[in-house]
C-alpha positions in Angstrom: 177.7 38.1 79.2 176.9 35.2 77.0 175.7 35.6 73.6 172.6 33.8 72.2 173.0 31.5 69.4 171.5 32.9 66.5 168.5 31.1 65.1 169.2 29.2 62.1 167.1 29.8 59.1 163.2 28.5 59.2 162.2 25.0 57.9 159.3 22.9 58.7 158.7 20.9 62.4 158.5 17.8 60.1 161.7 18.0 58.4 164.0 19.4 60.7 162.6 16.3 63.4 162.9 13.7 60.3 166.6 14.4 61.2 166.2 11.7 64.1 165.5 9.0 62.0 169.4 7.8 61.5 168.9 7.5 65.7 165.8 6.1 65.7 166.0 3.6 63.2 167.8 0.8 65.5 165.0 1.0 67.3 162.5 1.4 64.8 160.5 -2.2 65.2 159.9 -2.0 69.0 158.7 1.6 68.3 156.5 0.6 65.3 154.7 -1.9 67.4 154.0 0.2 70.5 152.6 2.7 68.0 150.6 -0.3 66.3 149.3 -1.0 69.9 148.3 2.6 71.2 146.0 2.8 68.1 144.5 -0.4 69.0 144.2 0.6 72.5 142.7 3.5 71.4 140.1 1.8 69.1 139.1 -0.4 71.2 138.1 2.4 73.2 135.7 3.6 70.6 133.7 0.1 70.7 132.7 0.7 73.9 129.9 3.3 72.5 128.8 0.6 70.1 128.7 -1.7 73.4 126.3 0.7 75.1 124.1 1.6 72.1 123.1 -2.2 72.2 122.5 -2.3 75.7 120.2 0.7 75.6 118.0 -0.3 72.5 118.3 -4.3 73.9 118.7 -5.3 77.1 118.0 -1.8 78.4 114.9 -1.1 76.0 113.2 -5.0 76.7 113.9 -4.8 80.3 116.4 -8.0 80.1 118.9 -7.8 83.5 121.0 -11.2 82.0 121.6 -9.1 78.8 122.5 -6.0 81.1 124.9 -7.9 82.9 126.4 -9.5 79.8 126.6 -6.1 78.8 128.9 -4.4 81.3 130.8 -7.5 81.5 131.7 -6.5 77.9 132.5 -2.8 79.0 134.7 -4.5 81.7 136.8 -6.5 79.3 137.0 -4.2 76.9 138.2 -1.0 79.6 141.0 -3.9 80.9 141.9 -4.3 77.4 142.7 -1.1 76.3 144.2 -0.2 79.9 147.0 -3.3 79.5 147.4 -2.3 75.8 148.3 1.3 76.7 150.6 -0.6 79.5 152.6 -2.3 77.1 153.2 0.1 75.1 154.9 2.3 77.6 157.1 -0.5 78.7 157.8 -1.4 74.7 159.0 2.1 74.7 160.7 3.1 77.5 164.4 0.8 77.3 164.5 1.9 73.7 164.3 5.3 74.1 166.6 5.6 76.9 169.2 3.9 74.8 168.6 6.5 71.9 168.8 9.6 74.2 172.0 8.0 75.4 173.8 7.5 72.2 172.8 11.2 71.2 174.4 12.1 74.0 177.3 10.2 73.1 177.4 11.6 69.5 177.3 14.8 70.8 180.2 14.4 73.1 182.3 12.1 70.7 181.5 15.1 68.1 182.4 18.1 70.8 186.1 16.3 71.2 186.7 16.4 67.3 185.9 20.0 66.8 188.4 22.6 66.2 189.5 24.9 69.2 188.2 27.7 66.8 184.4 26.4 67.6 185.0 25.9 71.6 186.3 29.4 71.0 183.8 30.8 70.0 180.5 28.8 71.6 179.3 29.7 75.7 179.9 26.6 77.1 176.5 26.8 78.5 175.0 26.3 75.0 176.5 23.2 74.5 175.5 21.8 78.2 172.0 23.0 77.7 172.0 20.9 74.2 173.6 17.7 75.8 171.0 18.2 79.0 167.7 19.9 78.0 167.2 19.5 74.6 167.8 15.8 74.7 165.7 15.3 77.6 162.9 17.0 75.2 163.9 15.1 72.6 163.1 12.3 74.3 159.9 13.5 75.6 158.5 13.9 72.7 159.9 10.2 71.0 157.8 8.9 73.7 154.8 10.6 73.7 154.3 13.5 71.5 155.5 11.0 67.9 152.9 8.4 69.3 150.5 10.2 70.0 149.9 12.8 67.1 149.7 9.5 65.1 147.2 7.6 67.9 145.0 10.7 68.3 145.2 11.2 64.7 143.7 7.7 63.8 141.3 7.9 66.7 139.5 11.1 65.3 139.1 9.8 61.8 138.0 6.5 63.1 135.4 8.2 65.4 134.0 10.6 63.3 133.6 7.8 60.9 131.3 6.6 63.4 129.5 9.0 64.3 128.6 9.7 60.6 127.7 6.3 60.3 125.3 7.1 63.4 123.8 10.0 62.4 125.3 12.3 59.9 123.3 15.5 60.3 124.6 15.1 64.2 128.3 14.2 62.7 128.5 17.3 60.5 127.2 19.4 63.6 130.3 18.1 65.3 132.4 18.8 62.2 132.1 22.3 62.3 134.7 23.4 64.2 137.3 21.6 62.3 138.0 24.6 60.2 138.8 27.6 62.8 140.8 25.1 64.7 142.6 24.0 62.5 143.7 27.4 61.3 144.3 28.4 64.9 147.1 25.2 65.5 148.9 27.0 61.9 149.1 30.3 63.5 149.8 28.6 67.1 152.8 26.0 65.3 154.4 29.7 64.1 154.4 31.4 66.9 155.1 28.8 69.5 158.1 27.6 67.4 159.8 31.3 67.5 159.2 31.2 71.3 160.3 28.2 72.0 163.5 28.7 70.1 164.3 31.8 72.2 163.8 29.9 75.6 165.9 27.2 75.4 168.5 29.4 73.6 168.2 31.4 77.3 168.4 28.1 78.8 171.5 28.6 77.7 172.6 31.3 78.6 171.8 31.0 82.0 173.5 27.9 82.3 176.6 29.7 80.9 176.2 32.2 83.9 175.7 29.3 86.7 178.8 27.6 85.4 180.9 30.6 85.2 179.7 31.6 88.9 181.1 28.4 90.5 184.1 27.7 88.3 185.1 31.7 89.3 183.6 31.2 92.7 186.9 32.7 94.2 186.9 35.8 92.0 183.4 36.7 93.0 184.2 36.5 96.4 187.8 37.9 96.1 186.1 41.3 94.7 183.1 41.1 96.3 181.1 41.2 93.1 178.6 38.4 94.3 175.4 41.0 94.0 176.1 42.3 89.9 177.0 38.4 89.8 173.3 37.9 91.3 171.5 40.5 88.9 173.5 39.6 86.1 171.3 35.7 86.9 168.3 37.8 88.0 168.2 39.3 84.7 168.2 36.4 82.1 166.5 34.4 84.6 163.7 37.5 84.4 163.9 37.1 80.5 163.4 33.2 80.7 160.5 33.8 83.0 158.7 36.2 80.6 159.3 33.3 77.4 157.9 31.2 79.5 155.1 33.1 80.4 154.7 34.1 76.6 154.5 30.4 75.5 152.4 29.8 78.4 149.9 32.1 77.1 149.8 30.9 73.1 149.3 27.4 74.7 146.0 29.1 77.2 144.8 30.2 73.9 145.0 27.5 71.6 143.9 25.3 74.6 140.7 27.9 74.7 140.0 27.6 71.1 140.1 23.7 70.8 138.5 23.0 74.2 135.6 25.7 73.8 134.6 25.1 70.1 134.5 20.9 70.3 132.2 21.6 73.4 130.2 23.7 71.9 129.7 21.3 68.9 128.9 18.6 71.6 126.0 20.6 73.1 124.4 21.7 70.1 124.5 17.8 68.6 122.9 17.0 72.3 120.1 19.1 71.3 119.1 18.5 68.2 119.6 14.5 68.8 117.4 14.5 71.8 114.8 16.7 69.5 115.3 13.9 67.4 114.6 11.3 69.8 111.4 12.6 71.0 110.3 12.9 67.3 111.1 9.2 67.0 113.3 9.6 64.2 116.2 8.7 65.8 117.1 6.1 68.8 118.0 6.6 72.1 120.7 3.8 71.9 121.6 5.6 68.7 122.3 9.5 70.6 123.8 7.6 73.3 126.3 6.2 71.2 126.8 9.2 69.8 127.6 11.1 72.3 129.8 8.4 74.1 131.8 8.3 71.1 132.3 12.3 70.9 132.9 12.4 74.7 135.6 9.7 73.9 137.4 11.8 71.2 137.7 14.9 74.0 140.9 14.0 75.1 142.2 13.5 71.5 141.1 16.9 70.1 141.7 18.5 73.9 146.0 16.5 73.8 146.1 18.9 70.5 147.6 21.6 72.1 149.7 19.9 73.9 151.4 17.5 71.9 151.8 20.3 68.7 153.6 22.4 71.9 155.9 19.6 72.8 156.7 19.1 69.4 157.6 22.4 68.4 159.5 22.2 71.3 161.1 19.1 70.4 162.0 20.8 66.6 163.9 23.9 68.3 165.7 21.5 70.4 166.2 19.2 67.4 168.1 22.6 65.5 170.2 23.1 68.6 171.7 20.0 68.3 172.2 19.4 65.2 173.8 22.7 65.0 176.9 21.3 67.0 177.0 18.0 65.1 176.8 19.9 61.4 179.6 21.6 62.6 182.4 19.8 60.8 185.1 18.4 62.8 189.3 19.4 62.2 190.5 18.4 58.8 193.4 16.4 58.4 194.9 15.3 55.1 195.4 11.6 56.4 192.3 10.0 56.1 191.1 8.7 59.4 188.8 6.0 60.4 184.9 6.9 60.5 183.0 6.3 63.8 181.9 3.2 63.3 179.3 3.7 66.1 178.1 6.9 65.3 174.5 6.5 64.2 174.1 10.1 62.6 178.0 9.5 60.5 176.7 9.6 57.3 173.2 11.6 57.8 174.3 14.7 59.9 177.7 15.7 58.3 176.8 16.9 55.0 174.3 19.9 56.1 176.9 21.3 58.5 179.8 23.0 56.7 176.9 26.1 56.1 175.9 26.4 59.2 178.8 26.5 61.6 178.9 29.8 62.2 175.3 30.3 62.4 175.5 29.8 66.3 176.5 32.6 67.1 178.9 32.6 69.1 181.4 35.2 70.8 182.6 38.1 69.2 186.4 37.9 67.0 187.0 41.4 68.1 187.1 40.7 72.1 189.2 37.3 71.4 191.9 39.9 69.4 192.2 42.2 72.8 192.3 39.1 75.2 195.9 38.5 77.2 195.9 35.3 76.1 195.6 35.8 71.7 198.5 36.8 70.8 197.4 39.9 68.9 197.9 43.5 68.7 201.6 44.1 67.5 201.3 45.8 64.3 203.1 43.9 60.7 206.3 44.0 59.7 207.5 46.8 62.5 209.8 46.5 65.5 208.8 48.9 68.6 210.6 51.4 67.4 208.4 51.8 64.3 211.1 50.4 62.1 211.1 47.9 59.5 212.9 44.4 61.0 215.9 44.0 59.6 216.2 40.7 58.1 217.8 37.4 60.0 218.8 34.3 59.2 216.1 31.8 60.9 218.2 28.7 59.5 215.2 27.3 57.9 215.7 25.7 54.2 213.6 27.2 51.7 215.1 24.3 48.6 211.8 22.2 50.0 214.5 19.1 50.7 213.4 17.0 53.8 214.9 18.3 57.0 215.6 16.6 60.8 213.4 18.4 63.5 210.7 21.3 63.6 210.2 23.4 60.9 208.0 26.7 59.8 208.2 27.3 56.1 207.0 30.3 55.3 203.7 29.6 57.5 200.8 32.6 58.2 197.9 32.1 60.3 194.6 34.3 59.9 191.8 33.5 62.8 188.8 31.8 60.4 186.2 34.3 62.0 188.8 37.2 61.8 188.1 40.1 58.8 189.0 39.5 55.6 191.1 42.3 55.4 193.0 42.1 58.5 196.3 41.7 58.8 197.6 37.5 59.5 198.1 37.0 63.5 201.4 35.0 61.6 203.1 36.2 58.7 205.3 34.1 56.7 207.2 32.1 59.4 210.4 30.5 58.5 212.2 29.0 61.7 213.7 25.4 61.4 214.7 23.6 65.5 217.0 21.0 64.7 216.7 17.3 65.7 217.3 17.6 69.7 217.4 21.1 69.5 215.6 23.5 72.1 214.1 26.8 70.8 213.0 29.3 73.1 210.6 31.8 71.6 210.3 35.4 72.9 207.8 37.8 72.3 205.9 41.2 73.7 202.4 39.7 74.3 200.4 40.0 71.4 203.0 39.0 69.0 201.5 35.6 68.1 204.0 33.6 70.6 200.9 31.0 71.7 199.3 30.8 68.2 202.7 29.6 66.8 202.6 26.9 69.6 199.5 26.1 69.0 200.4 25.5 65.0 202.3 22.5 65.8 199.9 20.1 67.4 196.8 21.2 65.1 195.0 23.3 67.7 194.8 25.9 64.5 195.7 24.9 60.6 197.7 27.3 59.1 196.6 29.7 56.9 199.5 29.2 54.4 202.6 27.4 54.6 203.7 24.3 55.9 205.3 22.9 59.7 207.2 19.6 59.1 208.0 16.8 61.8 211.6 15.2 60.9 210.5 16.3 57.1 207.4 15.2 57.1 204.1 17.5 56.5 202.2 17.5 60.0 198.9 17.8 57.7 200.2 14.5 56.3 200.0 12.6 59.6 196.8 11.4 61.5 196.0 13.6 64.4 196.5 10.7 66.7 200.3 10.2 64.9 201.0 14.0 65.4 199.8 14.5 69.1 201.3 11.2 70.2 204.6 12.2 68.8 203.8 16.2 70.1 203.6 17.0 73.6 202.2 20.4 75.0 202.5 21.7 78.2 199.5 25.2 78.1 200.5 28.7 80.1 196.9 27.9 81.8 197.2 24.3 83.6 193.9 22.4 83.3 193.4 19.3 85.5 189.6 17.1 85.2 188.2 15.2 88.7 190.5 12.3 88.6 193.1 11.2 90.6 196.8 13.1 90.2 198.5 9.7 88.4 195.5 9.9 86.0 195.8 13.1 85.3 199.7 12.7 84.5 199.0 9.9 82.8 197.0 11.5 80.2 199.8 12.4 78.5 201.4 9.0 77.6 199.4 6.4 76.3 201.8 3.2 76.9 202.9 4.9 80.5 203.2 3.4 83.5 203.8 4.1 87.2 207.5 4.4 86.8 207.1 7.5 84.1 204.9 8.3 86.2 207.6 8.9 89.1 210.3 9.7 86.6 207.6 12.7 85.5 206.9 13.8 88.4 210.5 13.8 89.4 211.1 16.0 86.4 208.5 18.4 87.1 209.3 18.4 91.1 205.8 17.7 91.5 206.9 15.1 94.8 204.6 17.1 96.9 201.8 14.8 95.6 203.2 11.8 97.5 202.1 13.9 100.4 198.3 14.2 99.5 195.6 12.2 101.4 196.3 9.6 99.0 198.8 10.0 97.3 199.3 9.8 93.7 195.6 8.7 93.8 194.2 11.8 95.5 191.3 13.1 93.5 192.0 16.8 92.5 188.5 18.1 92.2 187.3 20.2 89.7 189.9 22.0 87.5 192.3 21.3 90.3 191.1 24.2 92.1 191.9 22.2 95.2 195.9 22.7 94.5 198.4 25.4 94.1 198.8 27.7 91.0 202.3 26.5 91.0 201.5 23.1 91.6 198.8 22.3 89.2 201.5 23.8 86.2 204.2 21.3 87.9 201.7 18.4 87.3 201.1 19.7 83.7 204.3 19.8 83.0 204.8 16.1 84.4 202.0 15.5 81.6 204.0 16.9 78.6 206.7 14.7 79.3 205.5 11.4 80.7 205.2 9.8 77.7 209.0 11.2 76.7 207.5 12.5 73.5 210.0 12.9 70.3 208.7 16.7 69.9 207.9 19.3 73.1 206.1 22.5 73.0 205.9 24.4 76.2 204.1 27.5 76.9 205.8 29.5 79.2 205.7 26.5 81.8 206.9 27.9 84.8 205.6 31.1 85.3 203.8 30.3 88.6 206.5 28.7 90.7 208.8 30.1 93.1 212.6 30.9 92.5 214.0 27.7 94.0 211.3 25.3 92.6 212.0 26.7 89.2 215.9 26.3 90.1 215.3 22.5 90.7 212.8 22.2 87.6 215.3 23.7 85.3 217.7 21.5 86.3 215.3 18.3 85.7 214.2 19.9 82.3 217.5 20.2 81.4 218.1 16.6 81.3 214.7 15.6 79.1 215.5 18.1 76.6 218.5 16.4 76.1 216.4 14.1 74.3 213.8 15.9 73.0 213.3 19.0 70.2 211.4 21.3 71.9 210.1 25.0 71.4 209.4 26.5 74.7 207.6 30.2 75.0 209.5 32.4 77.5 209.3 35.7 79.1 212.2 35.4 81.5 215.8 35.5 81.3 216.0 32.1 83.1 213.4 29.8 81.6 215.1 31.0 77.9 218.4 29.9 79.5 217.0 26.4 79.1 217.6 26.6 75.3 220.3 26.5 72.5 218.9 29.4 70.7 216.5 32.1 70.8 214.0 33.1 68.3 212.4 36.5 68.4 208.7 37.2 67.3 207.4 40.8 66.7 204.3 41.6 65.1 203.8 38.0 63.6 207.3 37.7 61.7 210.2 36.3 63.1 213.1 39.4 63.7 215.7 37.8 64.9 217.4 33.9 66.0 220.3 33.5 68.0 221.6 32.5 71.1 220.7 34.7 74.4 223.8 36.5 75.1 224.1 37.4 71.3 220.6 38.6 70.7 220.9 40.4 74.3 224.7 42.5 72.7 222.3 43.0 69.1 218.7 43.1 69.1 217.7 46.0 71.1 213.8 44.9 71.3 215.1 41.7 72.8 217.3 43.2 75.4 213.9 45.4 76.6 212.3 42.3 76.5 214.5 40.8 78.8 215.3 43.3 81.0 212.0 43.6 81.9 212.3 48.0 81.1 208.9 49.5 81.5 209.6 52.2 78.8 210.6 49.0 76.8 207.2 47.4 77.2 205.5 50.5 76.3 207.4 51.0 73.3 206.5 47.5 72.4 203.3 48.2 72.8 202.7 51.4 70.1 
């Protein structure tokens, strides 16, 4: 089930949308003026009283049809007016704004592919769709209406009820009277609306996080026939959005209730006591006509109240959400590396983020620790047997001189998120691959075997320690350097919607089409000559239109397309058959010839592929040597490889 980001901690609408401005600001003049010409607009409305309060005590009063005519011709002019003015300003707006939702969008995404696995770890992708999606879309709702028109209706009530106290100020203070309990009910309404809001678009969320789930494990569902939990699981957050909505629905009916009923009331009561007025003589009829024109004419401002204090409340919450991802601060690296130089919010939206990137609330550390996939669970500093691990030599130099190839020096790893006083996942490391070396790391599960991996490319930063490339500090490098110099090959293939040659392609940056046959070659991924189209056949959506087997041949033709100086495979052929990993063996054979590599095995056949084994128990490293020595010595590795049941379950104490 997903888990709701957790709120972050309460500040003002006003401050928390200020936060737009490094966005807005391009943009600013065009925005500036349209705001410059709703307010006329809206104005010029207001003259239109004054229009017919002459006609009535002139034209009107002295029975003069020319100066009636002349009259509604102004009314004419004056309605076009203020009809084209409002015109303009929507199309003033509208190119601009679309262009600022846009490169918030594509701050949010340029942001998302700089952020540490740790924080995709730990956020529903749902949350993060419903931000880029939703929230912007609100964001740019309000930008276009809400901003405008809090400051149009704004002037247009002070300008009016200037007016009208100009008119007649016993009938303007009538009309003032509701001002107060209004105005505390849009304080109590801002506070409660906000907290609503907040919660609905953080189910938004959520339930995008269950659609997405139900079609990318469309064949699970169906597979085990869980399609109906599957449905209720929906049912029930969509049940919870319906009853926020309803909530917010109902503060809006209220306020709406307050601010419509009380102005009326006002309204009737000046009506009146100005027609009283009038029959005493001590007041015109052009006069109360104006009057009442002119508080008729601020309806729609005091009614939009509501409204536009609703949409911006909304557009606050959604304002938090995203600048909850883009606070989160992106992988450090020791090499300094260019800024965006496109990036609007670079300089504005970095510096409140380091405190709040946990605040979103993401999944919990504890289920991540029993997951297949984390490499956890082997206790310290024991072998299966409950004894301590007799120490090995793990050819690693610990005289800090430069060496060729990989190398762990005494690295540990802790998960950020993980207690304090749990044990490291890693725990002092020392391993050294030499320069064209293969390494072939074997472990029970949970012994830290993909976290090491994942060490070397920067997925993680090491808790303590340091991992060298040819003697130099990988922390030393730009991440571009590293990963162009790093190739990684993942137990779990992942292809995007592009063709096959683009998605083997991805892993060399200079290659062309004949790495891409050599790559394929090496990975015996031919069968994709045979697709519709070839090597340009478009895969679909995580490849789910191929092959277990054959979507972890075509990332394997990835890793090594761009015949990268360093190789790090995860267990890379666990889904193929006998005789296709036969003939991919035999290919591999040949590249990491050329290549220092550490490959992650669990059978005898795929560790054959090396020049030496290293052994990882409980997050230390027991034991190096080559197969057939550690299979004659090291009874753990002899279970391992044998593939003994009791030997797994000893493993496993």
């Amino acid at each position: 089930m997903p888990t709701t980001p957790s709120p972050p901690e309460a500040r003002s609408a006003v401050r928390t949308l200020l936060r737009l401005w490094p966005f807005v600001r391009p943009v600013r003049a065009r925005l500036f003026t349209a705001a410059f010409i709703a307010v006329l607009a809206s104005c010029i409305g207001l003259v239109i009283p004054l229009v017919l309060k002459w006609m009535v005590d002139g034209p009107i009063a002295d029975r003069d049809p020319a100066g009636v005519w002349l009259g509604a011709l102004y009314l004419l002019l004056l309605g076009l007016a203020e009809a084209l003015l409002f015109g303009f300003r929507r199309w003033l707006v509208a190119r601009p704004l679309s262009h600022v939702e846009a490169e918030m969008r594509a701050e949010l995404y340029r942001h998302l592919q700089r952020l540490p696995v740790a924080f995709h770890d730990r956020w529903p992708s749902g949350q993060l769709l419903s931000r880029a999606t939703t929230d912007l879309m609100l964001l740019r709702m309000f930008l276009a209406f809400p901003l405008t028109f809090l400051l149009v209706n704004g002037v247009t009530i002070l300008v009016g009820v200037i007016i009208m106290l100009v008119q007649d100020w016993t009938l303007g203070l009538v009309i003032l009277v509701p001002a107060v309990p209004v105005m505390i009910t849009c304080v109590v309404f801002e506070k409660r609306y906000s907290r609503a809001a907040r919660l609905a678009q953080d189910q938004v969320g959520d339930l995008t996080t269950v659609v997405e789930e139900g079609v990318l494990g469309i064949r699970i569902i169906k597979g085990f026939g869980r399609h109906r939990s599957q449905a209720r699981a929906f049912r029930e957050l969509s049940g919870k959005l319906r009853g926020t909505e309803l909530h917010k629905a109902r503060l809006l009916a209220t306020i709406l209730g307050v601010i419509v009923t009380l102005p009326e009331l006002a309204i009737g009561a000046a009506l009146v006591l100005g027609a009283v007025q009038v029959a005493d003589g001590s007041l015109s009829a052009g006069t109360l006509v104006a009057f009442l024109s002119t508080a008729l004419a601020l309806r729609w401002p005091v009614d939009s109240i509501g409204f536009l204090l609703a949409m911006s409340q909304e557009a606050a919450t959604a304002t938090e959400r995203y600048f909850e991802v883009l606070d989160a601060p992106r992988e450090s690296s020791a090499a300094a590396e260019p800024p965006e130089a496109d990036s609007p919010a670079a300089a504005g939206s970095r510096a409140a983020g380091a405190a709040r990137v946990g605040a979103a609330a993401p999944r919990n550390a504890e289920q991540r620790d029993k997951a297949p996939g984390t490499d956890r669970g082997v206790a310290l500093g024991t072998t299966p047997a409950g004894k301590p691990p007799s120490p090995e030599r793990h050819d690693c130099p610990r005289d800090g001189g430069d060496v060729g190839g990989l190398a762990f020096r005494g690295v540990s790893f802790r998960y950020p998120d993980a207690p304090s006083d749990s044990p490291p996942v890693l725990d002092r490391i020392d391993l050294h691959i030499r320069p064209g070396e293969s390494l072939a790391l074997v472990g029970a599960t949970g012994s830290g075997k993909t976290t090491l991996t994942a060490l070397v490319p920067r997925l993680h930063e090491v808790s303590s320690g340091r991992i060298t490339l040819d003697g130099t500090d990988i922390t030393a490098m730009s991440r571009e350097e590293l990963r162009a110099r790093v190739a990684v090959a993942f137990e779990e293939p992942t292809l995007f919607s592009a063709s096959v040659g683009e998605n083997v392609l991805m892993g060399g940056g200079a290659a062309g089409d004949g790495d891409l046959e050599r790559a394929l070659g090496v990975a015996q991924a031919d069968f994709a000559y045979a697709l519709p189209r070839g090597v340009d056949t478009q895969v679909g959506e995580q490849g789910l239109s191929l092959s277990g087997g054959q979507r972890q041949r075509l990332a394997l033709a990835r890793a090594v397309v761009g015949r990268p100086d360093f190789l790090v495979l995860d267990d890379p052929l666990s889904a193929l058959d006998v005789h296709t990993e036969a003939a991919v063996e035999a290919a591999l054979r040949r590249v990491l010839a050329d290549t220092t590599a550490l490959i992650v095995a669990h059978r005898p056949s795929t560790v054959l592929l090396a020049d030496r084994v290293a052994l990882l128990s409980g997050g230390r490293i027991t034991a190096v040597g080559t197969h057939h020595e550690l299979l004659h010595t090291n009874p753990e590795y002899a279970h391992l490889m044998s593939g003994d049941p009791a030997g797994e379950q000893e493993d496993q104490r």
